[in-house]
C-alpha positions as CSV (number, residue, x, y, z in Angstrom):
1,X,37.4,2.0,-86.2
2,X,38.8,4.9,-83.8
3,X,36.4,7.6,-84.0
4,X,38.2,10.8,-81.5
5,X,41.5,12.2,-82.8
6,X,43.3,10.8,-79.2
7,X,42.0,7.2,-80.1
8,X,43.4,6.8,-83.6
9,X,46.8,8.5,-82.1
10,X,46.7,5.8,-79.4
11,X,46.4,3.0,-82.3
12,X,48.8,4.4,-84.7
13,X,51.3,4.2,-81.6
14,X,50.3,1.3,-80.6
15,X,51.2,-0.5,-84.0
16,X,54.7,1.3,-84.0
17,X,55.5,-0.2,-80.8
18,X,54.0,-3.6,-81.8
19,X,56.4,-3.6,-84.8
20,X,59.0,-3.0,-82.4
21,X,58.5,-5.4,-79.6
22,X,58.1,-7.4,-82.7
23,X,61.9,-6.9,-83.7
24,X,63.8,-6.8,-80.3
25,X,61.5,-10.2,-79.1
26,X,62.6,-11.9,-82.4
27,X,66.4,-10.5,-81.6
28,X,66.2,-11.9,-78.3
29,X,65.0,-15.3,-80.0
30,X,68.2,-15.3,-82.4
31,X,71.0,-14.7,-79.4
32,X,69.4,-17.6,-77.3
33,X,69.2,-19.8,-80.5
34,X,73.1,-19.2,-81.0
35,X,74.1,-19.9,-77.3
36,X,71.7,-23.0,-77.5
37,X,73.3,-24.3,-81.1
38,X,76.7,-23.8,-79.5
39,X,76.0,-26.0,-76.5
40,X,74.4,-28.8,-79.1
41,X,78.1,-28.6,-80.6
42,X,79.8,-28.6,-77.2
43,X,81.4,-25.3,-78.0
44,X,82.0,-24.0,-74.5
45,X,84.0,-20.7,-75.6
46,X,81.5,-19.6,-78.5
47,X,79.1,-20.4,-75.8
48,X,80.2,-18.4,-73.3
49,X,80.5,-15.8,-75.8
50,X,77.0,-15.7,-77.2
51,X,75.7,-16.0,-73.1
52,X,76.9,-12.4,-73.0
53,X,75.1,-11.4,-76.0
54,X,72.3,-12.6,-75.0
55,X,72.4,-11.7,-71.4
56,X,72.5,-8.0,-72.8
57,X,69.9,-8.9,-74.8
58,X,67.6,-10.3,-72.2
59,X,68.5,-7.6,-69.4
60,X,67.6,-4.9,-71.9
61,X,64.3,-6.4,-72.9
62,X,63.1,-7.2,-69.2
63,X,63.7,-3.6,-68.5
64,X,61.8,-2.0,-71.3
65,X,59.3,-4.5,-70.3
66,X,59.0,-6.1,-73.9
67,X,59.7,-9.5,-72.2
68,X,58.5,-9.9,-68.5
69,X,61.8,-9.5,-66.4
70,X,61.5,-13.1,-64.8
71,X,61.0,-14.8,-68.0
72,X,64.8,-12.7,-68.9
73,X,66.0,-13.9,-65.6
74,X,65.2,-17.3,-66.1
75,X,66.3,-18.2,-69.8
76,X,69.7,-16.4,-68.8
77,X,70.0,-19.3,-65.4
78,X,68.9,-22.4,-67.8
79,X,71.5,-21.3,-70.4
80,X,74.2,-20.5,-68.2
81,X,73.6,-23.8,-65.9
82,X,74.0,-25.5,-69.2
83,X,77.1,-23.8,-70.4
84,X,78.6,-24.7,-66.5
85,X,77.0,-28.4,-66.7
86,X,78.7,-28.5,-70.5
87,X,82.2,-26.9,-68.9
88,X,82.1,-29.7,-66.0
89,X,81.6,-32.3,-68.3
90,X,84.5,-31.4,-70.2
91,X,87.1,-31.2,-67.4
């Protein structure tokens, strides 16, 4: 157990922020699940839609460094060369 006043300040703030990486990784989990499930049903334009989402998503959580901002960089390129492979099929 933290023994100094500084050290059990440093874990209470480290649980807070725990609980929220917690929240924004699992939002970022939802909006890439949406845009993935909309591709599985060959919905380009709820597709498209959802990419924005969770672009915004992504972007935001690569900055504030909950996510590393490569692994943000690279789920938003596999999903939208997906949603383009999905549009070229259609046409």
């Amino acid at each position: 157990m933290a023994r100094s006043l500084s050290s059990q300040k440093r874990l209470r703030q480290s649980k807070v922020r725990a609980e929220r990486n917690k929240a924004h990784k699992s939002q970022v989990k939802t909006a890439v699940r949406k845009v993935r499930d909309a591709i599985q049903h060959r919905d380009v334009e709820t597709a498209e839609k959802a990419l924005r989402e969770a672009s915004k998503l992504l972007d935001r959580n690569g900055n504030r460094k909950t996510i590393h901002p490569n692994v943000a960089a690279r789920r938003k390129s596999r999903l939208a060369k997906r949603i383009n492979e999905l549009k070229a099929a259609a046409k």
